[in-house]
HTML snippet that shows the backbone in 3Dmol.js (N, CA, C, O; Angstrom):
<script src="https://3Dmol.org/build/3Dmol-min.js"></script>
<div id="view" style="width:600px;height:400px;position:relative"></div>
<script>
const pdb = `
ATOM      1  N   UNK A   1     348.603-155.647 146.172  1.00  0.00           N
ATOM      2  CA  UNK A   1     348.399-154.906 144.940  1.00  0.00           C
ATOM      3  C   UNK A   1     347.756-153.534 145.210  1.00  0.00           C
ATOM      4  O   UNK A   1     348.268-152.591 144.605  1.00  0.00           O
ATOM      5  N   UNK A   2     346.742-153.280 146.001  1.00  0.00           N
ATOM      6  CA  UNK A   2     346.427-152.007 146.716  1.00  0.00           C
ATOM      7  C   UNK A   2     346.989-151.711 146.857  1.00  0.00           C
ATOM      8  O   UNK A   2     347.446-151.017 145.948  1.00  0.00           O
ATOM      9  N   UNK A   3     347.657-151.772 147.958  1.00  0.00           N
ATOM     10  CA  UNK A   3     348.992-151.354 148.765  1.00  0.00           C
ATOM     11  C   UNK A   3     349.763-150.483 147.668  1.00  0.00           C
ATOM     12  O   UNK A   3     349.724-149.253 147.677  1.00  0.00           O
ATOM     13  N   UNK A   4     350.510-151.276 146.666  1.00  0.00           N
ATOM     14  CA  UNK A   4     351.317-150.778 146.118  1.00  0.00           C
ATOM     15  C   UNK A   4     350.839-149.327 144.975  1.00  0.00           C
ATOM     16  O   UNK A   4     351.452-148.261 144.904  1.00  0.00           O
ATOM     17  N   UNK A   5     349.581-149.717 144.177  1.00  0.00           N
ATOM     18  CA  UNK A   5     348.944-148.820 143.873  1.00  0.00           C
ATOM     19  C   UNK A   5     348.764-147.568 144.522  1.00  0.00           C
ATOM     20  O   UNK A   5     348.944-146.495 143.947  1.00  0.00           O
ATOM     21  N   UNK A   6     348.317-147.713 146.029  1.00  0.00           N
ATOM     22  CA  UNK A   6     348.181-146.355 146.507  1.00  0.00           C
ATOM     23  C   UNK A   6     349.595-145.765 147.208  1.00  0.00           C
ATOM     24  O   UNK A   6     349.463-144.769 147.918  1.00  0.00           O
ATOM     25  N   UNK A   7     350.529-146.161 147.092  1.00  0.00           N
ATOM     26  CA  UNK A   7     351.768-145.901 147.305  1.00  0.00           C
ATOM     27  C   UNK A   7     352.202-144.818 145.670  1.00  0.00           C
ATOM     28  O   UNK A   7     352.773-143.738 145.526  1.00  0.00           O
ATOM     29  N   UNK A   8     351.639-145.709 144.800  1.00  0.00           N
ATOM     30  CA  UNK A   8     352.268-145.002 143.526  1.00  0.00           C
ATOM     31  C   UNK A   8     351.139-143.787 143.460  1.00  0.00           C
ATOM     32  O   UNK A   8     351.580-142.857 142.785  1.00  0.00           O
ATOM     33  N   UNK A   9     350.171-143.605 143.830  1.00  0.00           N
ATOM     34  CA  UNK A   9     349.311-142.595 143.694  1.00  0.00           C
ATOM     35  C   UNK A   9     349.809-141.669 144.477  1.00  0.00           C
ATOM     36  O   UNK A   9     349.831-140.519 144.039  1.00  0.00           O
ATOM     37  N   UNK A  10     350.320-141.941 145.799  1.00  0.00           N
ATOM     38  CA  UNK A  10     350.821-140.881 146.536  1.00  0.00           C
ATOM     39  C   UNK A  10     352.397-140.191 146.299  1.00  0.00           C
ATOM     40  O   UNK A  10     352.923-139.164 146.729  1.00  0.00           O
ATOM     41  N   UNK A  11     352.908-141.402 145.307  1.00  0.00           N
ATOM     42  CA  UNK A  11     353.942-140.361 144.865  1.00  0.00           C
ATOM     43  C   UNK A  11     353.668-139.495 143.765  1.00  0.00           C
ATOM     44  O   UNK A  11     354.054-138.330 143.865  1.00  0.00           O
ATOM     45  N   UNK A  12     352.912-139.953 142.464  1.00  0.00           N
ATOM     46  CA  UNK A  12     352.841-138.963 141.791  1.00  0.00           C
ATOM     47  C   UNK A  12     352.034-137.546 142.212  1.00  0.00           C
ATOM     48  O   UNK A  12     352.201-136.412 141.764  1.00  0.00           O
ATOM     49  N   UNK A  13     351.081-138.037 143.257  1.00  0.00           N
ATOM     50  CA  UNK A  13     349.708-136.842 143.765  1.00  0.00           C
ATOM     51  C   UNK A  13     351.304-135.871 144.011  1.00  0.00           C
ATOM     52  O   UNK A  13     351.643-134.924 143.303  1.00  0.00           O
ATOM     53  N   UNK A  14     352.156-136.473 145.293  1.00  0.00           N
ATOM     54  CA  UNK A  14     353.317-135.535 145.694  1.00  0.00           C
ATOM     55  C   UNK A  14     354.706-134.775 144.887  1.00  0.00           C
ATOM     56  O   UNK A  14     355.572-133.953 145.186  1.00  0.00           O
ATOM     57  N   UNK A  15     354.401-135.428 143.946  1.00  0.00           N
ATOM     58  CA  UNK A  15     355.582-134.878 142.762  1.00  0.00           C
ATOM     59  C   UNK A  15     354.936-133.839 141.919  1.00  0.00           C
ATOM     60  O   UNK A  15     355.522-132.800 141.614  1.00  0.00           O
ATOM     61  N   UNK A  16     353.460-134.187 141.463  1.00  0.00           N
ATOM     62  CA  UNK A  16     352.694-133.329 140.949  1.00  0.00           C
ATOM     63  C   UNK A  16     352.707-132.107 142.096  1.00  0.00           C
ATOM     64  O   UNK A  16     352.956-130.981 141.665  1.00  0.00           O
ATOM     65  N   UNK A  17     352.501-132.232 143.270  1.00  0.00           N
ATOM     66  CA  UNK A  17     352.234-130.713 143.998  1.00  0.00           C
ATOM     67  C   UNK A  17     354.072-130.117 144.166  1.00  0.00           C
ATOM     68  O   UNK A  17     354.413-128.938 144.266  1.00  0.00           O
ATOM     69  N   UNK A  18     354.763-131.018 144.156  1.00  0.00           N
ATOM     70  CA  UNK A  18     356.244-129.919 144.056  1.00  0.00           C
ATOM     71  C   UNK A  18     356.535-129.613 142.892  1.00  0.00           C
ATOM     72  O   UNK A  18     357.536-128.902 142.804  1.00  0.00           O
ATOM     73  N   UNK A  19     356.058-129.869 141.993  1.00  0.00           N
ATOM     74  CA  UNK A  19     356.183-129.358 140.720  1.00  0.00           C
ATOM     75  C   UNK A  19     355.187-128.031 140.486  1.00  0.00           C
ATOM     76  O   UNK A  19     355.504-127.017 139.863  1.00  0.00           O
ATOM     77  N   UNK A  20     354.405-128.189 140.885  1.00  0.00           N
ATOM     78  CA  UNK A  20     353.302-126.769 140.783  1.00  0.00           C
ATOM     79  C   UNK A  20     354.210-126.059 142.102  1.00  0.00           C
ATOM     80  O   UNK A  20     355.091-125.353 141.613  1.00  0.00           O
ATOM     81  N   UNK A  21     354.229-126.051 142.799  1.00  0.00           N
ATOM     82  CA  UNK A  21     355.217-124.874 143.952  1.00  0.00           C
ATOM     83  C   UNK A  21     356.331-124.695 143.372  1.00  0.00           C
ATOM     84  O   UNK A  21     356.514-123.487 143.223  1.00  0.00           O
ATOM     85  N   UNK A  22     357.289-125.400 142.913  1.00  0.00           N
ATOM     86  CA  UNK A  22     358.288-124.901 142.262  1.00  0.00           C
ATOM     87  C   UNK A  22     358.261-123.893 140.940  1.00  0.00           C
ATOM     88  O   UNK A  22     359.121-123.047 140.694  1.00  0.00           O
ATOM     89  N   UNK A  23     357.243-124.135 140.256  1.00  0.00           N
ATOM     90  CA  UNK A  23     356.684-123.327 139.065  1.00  0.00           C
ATOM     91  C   UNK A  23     356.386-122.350 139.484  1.00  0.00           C
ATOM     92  O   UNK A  23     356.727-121.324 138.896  1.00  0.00           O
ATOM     93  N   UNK A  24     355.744-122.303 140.489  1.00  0.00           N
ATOM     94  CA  UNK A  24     355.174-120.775 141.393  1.00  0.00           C
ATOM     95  C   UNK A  24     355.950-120.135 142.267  1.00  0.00           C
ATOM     96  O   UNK A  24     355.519-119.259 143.016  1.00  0.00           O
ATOM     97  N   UNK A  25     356.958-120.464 142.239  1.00  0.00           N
ATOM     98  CA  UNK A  25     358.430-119.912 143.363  1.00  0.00           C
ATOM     99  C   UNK A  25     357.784-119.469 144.616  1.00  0.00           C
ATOM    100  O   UNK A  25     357.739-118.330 145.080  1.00  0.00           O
ATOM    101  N   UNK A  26     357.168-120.847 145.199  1.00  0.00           N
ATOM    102  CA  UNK A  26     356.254-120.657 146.564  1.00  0.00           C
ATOM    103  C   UNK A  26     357.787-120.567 147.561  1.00  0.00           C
ATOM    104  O   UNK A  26     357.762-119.795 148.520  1.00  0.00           O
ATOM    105  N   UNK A  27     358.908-121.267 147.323  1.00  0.00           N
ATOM    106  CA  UNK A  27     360.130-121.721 147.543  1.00  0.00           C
ATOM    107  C   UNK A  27     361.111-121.144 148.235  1.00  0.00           C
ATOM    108  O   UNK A  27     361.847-121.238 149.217  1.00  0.00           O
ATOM    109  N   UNK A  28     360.681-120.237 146.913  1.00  0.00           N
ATOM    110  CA  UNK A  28     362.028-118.598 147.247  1.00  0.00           C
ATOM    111  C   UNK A  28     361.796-117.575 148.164  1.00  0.00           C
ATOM    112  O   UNK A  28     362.624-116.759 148.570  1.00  0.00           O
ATOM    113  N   UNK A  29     360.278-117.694 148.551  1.00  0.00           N
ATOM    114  CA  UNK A  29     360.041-117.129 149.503  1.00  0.00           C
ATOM    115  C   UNK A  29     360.209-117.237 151.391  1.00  0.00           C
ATOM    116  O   UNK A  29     360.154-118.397 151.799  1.00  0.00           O
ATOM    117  N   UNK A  30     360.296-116.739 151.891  1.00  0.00           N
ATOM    118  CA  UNK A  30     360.575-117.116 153.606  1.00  0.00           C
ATOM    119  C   UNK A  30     359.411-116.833 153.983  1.00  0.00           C
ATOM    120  O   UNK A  30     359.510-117.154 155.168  1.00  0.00           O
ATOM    121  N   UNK A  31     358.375-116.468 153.858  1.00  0.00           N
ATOM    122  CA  UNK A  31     356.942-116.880 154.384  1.00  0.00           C
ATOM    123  C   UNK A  31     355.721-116.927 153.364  1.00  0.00           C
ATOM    124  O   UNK A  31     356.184-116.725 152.242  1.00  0.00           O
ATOM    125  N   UNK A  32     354.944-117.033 153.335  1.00  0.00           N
ATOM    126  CA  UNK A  32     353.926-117.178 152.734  1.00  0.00           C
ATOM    127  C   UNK A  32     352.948-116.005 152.338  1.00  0.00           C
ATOM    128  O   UNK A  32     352.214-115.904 151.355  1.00  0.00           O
ATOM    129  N   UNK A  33     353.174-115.081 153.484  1.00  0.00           N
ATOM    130  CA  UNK A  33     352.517-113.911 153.285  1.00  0.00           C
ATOM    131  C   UNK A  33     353.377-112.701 152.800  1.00  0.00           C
ATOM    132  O   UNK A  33     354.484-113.128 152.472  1.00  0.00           O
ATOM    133  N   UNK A  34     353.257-111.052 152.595  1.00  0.00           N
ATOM    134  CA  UNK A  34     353.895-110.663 152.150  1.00  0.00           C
ATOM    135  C   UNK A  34     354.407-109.851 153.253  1.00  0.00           C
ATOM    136  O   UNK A  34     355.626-109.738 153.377  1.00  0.00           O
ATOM    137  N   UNK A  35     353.349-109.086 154.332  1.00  0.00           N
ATOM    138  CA  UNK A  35     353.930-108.677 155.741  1.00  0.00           C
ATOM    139  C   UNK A  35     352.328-108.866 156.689  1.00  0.00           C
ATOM    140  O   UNK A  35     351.284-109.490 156.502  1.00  0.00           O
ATOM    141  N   UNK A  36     352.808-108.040 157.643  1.00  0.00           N
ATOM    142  CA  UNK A  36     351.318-108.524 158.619  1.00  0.00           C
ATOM    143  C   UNK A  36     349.818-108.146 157.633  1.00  0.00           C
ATOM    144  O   UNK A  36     348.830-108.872 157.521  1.00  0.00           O
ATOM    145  N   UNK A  37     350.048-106.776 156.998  1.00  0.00           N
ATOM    146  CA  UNK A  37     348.650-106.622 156.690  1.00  0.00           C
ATOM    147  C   UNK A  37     348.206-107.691 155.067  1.00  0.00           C
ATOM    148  O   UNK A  37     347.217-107.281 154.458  1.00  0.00           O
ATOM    149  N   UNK A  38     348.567-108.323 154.771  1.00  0.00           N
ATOM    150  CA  UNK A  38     348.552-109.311 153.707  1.00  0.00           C
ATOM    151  C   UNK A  38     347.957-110.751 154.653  1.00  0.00           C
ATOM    152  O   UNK A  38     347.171-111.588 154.209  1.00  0.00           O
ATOM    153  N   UNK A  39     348.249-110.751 155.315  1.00  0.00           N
ATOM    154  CA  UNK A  39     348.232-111.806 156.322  1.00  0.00           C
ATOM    155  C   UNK A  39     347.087-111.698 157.294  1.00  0.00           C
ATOM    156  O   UNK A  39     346.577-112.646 157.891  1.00  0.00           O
ATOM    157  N   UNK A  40     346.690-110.234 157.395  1.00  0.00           N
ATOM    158  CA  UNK A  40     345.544-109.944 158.021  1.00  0.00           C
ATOM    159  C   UNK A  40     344.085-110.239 157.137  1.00  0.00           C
ATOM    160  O   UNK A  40     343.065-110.924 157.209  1.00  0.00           O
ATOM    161  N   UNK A  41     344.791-109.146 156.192  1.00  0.00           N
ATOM    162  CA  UNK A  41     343.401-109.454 154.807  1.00  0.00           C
ATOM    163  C   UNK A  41     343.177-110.670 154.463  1.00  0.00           C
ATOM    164  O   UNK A  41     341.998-111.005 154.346  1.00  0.00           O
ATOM    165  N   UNK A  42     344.296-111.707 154.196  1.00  0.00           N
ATOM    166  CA  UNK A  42     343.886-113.047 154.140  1.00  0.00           C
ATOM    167  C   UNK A  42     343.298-114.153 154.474  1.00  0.00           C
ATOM    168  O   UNK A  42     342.847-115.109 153.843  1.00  0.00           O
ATOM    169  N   UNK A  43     343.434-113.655 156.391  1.00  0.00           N
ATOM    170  CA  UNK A  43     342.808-114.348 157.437  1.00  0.00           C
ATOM    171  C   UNK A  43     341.482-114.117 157.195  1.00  0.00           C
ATOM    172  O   UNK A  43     340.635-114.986 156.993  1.00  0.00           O
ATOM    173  N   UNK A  44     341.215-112.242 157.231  1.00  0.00           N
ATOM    174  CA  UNK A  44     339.960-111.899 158.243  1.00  0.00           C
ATOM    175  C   UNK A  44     339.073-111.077 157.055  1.00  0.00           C
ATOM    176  O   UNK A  44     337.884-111.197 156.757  1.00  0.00           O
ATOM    177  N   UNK A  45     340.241-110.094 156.433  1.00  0.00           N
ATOM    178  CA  UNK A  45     339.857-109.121 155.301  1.00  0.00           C
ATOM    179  C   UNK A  45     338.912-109.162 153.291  1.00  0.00           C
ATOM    180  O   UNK A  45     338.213-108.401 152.622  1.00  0.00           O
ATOM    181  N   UNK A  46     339.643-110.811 153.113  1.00  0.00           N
ATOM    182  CA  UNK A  46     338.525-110.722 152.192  1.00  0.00           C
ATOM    183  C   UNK A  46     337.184-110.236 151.878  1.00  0.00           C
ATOM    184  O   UNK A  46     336.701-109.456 151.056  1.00  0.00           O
ATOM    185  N   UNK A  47     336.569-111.296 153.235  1.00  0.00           N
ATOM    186  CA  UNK A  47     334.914-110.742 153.075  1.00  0.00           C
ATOM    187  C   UNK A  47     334.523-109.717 152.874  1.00  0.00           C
ATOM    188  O   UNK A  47     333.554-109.508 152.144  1.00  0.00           O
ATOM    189  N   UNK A  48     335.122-108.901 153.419  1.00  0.00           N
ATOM    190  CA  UNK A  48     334.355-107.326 153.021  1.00  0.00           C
ATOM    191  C   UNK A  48     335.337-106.758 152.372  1.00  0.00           C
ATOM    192  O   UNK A  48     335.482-105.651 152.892  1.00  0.00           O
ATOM    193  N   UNK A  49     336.433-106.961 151.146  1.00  0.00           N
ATOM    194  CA  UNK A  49     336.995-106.341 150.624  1.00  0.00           C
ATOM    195  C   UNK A  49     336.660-104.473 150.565  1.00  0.00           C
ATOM    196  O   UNK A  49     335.600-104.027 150.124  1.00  0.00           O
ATOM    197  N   UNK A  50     337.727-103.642 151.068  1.00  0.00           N
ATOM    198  CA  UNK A  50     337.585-102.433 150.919  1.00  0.00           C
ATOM    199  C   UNK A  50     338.710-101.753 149.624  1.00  0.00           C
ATOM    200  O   UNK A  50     339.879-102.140 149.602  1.00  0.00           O
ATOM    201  N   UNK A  51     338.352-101.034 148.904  1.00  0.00           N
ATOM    202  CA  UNK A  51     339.052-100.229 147.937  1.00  0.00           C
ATOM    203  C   UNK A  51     340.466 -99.880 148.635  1.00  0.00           C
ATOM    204  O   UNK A  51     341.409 -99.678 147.869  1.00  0.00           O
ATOM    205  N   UNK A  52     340.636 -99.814 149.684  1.00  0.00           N
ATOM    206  CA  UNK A  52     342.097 -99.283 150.344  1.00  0.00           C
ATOM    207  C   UNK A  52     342.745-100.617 150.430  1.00  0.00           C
ATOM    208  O   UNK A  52     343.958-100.592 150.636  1.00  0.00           O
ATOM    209  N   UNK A  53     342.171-101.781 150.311  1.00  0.00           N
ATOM    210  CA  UNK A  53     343.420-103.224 150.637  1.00  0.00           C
ATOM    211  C   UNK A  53     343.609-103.297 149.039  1.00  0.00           C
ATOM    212  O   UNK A  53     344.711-103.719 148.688  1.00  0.00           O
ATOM    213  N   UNK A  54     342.666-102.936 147.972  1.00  0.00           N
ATOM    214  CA  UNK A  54     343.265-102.959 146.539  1.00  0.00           C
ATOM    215  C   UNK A  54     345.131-102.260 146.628  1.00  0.00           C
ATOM    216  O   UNK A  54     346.285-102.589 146.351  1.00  0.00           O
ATOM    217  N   UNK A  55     344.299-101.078 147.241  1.00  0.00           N
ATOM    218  CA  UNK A  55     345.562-100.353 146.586  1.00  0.00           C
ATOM    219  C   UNK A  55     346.673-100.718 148.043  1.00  0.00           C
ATOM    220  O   UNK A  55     347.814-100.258 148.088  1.00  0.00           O
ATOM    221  N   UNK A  56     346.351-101.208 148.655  1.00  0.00           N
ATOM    222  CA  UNK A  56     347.372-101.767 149.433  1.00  0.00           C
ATOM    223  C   UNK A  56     348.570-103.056 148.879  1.00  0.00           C
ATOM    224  O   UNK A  56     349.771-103.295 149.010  1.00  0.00           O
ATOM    225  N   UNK A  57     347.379-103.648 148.209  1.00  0.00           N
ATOM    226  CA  UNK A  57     347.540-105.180 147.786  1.00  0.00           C
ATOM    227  C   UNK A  57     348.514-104.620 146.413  1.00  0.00           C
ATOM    228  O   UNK A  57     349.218-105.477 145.878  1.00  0.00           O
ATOM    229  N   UNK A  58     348.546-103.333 145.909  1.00  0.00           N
ATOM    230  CA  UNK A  58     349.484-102.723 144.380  1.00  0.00           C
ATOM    231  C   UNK A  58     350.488-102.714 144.932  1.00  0.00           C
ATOM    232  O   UNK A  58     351.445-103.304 144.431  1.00  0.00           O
ATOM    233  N   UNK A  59     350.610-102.031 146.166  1.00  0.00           N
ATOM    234  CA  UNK A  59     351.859-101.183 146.365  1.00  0.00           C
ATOM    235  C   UNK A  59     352.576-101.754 147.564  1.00  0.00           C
ATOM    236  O   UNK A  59     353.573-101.201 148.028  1.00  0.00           O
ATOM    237  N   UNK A  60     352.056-102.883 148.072  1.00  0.00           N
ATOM    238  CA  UNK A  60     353.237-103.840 149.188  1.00  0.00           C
ATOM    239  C   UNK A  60     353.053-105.111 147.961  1.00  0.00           C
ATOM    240  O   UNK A  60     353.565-106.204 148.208  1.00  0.00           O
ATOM    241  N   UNK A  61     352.589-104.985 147.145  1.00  0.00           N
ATOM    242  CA  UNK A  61     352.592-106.176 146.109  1.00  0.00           C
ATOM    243  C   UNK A  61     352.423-107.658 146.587  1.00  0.00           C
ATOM    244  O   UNK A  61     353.095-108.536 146.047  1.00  0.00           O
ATOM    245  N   UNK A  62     351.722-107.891 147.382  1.00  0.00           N
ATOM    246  CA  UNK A  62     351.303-108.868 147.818  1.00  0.00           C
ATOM    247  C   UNK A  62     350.876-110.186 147.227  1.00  0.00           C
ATOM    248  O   UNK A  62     350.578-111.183 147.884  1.00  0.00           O
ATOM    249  N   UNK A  63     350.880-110.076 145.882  1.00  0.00           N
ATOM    250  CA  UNK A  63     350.699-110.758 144.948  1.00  0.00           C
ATOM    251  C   UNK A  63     351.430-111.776 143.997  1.00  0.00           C
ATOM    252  O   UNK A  63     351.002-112.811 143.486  1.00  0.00           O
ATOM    253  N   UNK A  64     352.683-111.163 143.911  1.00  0.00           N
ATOM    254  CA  UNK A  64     354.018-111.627 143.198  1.00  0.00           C
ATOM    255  C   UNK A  64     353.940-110.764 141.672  1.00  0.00           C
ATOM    256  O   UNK A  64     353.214-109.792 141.465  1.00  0.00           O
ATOM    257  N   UNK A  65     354.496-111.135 141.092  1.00  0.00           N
ATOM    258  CA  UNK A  65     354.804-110.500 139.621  1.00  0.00           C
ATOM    259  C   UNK A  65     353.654-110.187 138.578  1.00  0.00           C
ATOM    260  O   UNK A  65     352.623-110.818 138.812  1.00  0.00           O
ATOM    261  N   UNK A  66     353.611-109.413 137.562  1.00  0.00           N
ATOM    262  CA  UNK A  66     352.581-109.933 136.813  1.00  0.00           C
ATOM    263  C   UNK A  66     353.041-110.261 135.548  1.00  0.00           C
ATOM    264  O   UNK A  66     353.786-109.587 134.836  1.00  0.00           O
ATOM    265  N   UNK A  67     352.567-111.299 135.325  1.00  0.00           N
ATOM    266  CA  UNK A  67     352.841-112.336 134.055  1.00  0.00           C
ATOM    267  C   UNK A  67     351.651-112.062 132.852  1.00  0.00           C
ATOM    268  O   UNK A  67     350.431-112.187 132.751  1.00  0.00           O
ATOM    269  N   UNK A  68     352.480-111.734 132.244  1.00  0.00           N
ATOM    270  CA  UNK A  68     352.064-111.343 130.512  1.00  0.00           C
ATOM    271  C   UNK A  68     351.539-112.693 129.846  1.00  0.00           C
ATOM    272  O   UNK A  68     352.229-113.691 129.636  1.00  0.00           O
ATOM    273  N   UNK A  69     350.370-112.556 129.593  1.00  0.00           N
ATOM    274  CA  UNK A  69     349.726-113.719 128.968  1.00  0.00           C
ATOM    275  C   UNK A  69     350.205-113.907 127.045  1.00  0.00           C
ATOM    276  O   UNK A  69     350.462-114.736 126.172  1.00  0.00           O
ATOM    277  N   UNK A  70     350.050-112.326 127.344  1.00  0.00           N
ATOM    278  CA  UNK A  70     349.440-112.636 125.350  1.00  0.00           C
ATOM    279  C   UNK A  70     350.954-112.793 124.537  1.00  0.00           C
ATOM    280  O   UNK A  70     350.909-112.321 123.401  1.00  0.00           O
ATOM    281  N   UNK A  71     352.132-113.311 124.887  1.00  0.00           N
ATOM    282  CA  UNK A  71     352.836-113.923 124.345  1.00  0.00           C
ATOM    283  C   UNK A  71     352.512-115.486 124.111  1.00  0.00           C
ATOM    284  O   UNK A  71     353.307-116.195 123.494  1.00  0.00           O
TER     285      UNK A  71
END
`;
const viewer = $3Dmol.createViewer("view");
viewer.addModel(pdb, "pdb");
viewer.setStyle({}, {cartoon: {color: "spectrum"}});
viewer.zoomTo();
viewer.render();
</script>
């Protein structure tokens, strides 16, 4: 009866997370990052966020789309 329980927990835990990636078109993408310096800032660059990875982060868009809430 365990057994089977945590079998069913691990499918929904896993259906629940492809359903959130698919919603987020993690999918459509071929890597995860957007090019090296996205990938750099991500690794190493947060902590000390500088005003130049903002405007880096606008204009290689590193981010994905922006989605309009107030509809």
């Amino acid at each position: 009866m365990k057994r089977a329980f945590a079998v069913m927990m691990m499918v929904l835990f896993l259906a629940g997370c492809g359903a959130a990636a698919r919603e987020s078109e993690f999918y459509k993408h071929d890597t995860m990052y957007r090019n090296f310096d996205h990938l750099k800032f991500s690794w190493w660059g947060y902590k000390e966020a500088q005003p130049k990875a903002a405007q880096d982060s606008k204009a290689q868009e590193w981010w994905g789309k922006k989605i309009d809430l107030t509809k």
